[in-house]
C-alpha positions as CSV (number, residue, x, y, z in Angstrom):
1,X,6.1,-195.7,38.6
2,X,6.3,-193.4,35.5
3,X,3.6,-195.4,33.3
4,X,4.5,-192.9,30.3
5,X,8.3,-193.9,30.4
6,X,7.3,-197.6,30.8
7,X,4.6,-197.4,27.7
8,X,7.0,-196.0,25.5
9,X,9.9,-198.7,26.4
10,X,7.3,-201.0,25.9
11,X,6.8,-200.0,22.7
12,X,10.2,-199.2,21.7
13,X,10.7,-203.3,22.6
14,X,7.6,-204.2,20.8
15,X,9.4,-202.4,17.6
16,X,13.0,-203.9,18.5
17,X,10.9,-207.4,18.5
18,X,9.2,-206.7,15.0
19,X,12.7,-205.4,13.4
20,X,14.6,-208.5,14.6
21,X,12.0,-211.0,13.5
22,X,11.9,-208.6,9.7
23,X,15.9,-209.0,9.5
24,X,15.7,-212.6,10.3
25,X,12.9,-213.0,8.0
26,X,15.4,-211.1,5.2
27,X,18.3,-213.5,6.0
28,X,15.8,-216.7,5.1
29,X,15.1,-214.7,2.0
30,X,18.1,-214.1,0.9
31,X,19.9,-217.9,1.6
32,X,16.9,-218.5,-0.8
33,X,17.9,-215.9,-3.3
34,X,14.7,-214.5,-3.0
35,X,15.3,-210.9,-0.7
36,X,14.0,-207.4,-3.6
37,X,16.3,-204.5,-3.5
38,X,13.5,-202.7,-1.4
39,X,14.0,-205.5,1.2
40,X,17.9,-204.9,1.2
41,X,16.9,-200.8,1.2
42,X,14.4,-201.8,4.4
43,X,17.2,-203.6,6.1
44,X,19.7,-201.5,5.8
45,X,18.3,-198.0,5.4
46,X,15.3,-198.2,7.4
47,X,16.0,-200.3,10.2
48,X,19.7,-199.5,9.7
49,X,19.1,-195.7,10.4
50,X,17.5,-196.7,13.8
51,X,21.1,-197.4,15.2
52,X,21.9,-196.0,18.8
53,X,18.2,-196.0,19.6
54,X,16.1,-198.4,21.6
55,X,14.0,-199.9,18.7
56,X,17.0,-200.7,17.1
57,X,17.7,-204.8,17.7
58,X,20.2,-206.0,20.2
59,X,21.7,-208.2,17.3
60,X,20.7,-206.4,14.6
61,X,24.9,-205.4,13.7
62,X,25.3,-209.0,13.5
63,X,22.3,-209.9,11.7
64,X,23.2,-207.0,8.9
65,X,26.8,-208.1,8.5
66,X,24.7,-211.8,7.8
67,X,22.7,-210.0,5.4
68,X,25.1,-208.5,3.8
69,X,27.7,-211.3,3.5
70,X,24.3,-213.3,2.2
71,X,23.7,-211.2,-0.7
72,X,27.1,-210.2,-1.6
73,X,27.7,-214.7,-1.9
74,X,24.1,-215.4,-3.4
75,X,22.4,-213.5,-6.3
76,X,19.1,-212.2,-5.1
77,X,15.7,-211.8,-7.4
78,X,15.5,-208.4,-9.3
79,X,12.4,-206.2,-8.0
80,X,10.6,-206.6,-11.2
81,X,10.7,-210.8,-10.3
82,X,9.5,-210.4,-6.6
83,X,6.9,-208.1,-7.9
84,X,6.0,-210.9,-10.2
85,X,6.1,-213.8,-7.8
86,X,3.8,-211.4,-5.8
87,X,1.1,-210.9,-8.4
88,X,1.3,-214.2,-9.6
89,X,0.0,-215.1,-6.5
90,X,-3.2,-213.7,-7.0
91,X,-3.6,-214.8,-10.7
92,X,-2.8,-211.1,-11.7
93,X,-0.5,-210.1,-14.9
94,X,1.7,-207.1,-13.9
95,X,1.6,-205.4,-17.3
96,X,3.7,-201.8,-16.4
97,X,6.7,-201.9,-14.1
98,X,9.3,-199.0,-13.3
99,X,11.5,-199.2,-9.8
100,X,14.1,-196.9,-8.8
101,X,14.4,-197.2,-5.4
102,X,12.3,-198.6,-2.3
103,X,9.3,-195.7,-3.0
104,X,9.8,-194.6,-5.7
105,X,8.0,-196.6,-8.4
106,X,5.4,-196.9,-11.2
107,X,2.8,-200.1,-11.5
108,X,0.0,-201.2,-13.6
109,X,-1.5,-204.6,-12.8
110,X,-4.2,-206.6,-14.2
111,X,-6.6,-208.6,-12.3
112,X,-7.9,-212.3,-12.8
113,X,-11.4,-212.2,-14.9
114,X,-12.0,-209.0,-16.2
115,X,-11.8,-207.6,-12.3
116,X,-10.3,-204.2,-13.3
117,X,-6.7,-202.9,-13.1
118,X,-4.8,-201.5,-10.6
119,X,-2.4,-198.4,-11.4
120,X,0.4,-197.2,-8.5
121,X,2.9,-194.1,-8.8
122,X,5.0,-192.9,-5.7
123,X,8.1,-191.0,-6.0
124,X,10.1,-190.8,-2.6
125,X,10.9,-186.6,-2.4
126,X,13.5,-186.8,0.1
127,X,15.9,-189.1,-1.8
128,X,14.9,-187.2,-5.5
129,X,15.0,-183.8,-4.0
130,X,14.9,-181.0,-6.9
131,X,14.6,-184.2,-9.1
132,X,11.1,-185.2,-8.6
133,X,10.1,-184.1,-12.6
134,X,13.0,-185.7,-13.7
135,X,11.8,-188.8,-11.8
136,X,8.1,-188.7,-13.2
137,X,9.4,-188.1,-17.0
138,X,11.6,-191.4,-17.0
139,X,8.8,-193.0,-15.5
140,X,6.9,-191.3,-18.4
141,X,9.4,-192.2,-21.0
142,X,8.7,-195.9,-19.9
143,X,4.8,-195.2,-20.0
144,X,5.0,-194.1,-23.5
145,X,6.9,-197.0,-25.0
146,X,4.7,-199.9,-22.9
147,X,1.4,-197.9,-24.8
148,X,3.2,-197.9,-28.1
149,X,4.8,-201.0,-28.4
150,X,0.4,-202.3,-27.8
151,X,-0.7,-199.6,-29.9
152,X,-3.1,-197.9,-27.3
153,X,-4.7,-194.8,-28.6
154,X,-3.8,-192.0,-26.6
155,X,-6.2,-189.5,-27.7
156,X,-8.9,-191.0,-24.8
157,X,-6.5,-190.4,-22.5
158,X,-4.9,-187.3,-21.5
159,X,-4.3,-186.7,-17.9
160,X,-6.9,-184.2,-16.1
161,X,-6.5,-181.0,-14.4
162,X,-3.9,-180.8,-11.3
163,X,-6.0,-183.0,-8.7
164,X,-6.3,-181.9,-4.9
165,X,-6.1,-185.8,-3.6
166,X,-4.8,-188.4,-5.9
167,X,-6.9,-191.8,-5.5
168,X,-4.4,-194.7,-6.0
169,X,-5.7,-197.9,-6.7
170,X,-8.3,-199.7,-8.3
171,X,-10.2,-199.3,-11.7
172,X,-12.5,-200.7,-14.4
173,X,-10.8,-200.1,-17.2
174,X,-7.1,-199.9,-18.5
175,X,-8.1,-196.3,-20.2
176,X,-9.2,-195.2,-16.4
177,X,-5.9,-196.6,-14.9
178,X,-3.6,-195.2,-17.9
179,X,-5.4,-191.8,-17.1
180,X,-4.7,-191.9,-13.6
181,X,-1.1,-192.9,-14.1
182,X,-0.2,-189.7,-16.6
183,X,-2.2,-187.1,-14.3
184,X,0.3,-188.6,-11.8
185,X,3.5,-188.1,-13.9
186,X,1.7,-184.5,-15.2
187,X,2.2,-183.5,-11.1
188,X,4.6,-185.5,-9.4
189,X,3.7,-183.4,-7.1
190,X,0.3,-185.1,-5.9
191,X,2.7,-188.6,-5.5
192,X,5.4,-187.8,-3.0
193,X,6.3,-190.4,-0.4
């Protein structure tokens, strides 16, 4: 027995398994109304792209053309609301939101009690090829007039020099989370997906 072949069949079921149960999980979503535009991207893009291989579903054809008949009958949540619902549920305030597509997107949330902020930029290079700084100055542009319309000085913040690893995630203050976001957008570079 060829126990390399059978591992990765095994595997390749294992991830046929976990696709099935995500697109049947997606189909509950959407008869609720509830299924983001990344989770329509995921089930058609990702899992969609697998076709003609073995981690693609036995029934997954099927389940799409439910998917798709789902959301074309039932209006789903935007992104901004399921990113919403999501925070909500840990008491958070999601104070800076830009999506453009299932990895490309800009977020700033607040935690519960004073517990910092969290600040998230990713811009997906194969789908914005030769557009990337395009990309990061809309996200910018959207930047800019969330800090104006609260009146946050900018003069505190300015965006440091290009950075060799860019730490995503969490911080104590809005001022280190703003700085992080705009050395981002300064090199788009350091964000790809």
């Amino acid at each position: 027995m060829n126990t390399k072949r059978f591992k990765t069949q095994g595997f390749a079921n294992h991830m046929a398994t976990s696709y099935q149960l995500d697109l049947l999980e997606s189909i509950e979503q959407a008869k609720a109304g509830t299924l983001s535009p990344s989770g329509v991207e995921y089930c058609f893009e990702e899992i969609g792209m697998l076709r003609g291989t073995k981690e693609y579903p036995e029934d997954a054809d099927e389940l799409l053309r439910e998917i798709r008949t789902l959301i074309d009958s039932i209006p789903q949540m935007t992104e901004r609301e399921h990113e919403e619902l999501e925070v909500a549920g840990f008491s958070g305030k999601l104070l800076v939101f830009y999506y453009l597509d299932r990895g490309t997107l800009l977020e700033i949330v607040e935690y519960p009690n004073g517990n910092g902020y969290y600040g998230m930029v990713f811009i997906r290079e194969k789908k914005h090829k030769g557009q990337v700084q395009s990309v990061a100055d809309a996200m910018k542009k959207e930047l800019d007039r969330w800090v104006n319309d609260r009146g946050i000085s900018l003069s505190d913040i300015f965006p440091q020099s290009h950075p060799n690893e860019i730490e995503i995630g969490r911080y104590a203050t809005l001022e280190e989370t703003l700085r992080f976001v705009y050395t981002a957008l300064k090199y788009p570079d350091s964000v790809l997906t």
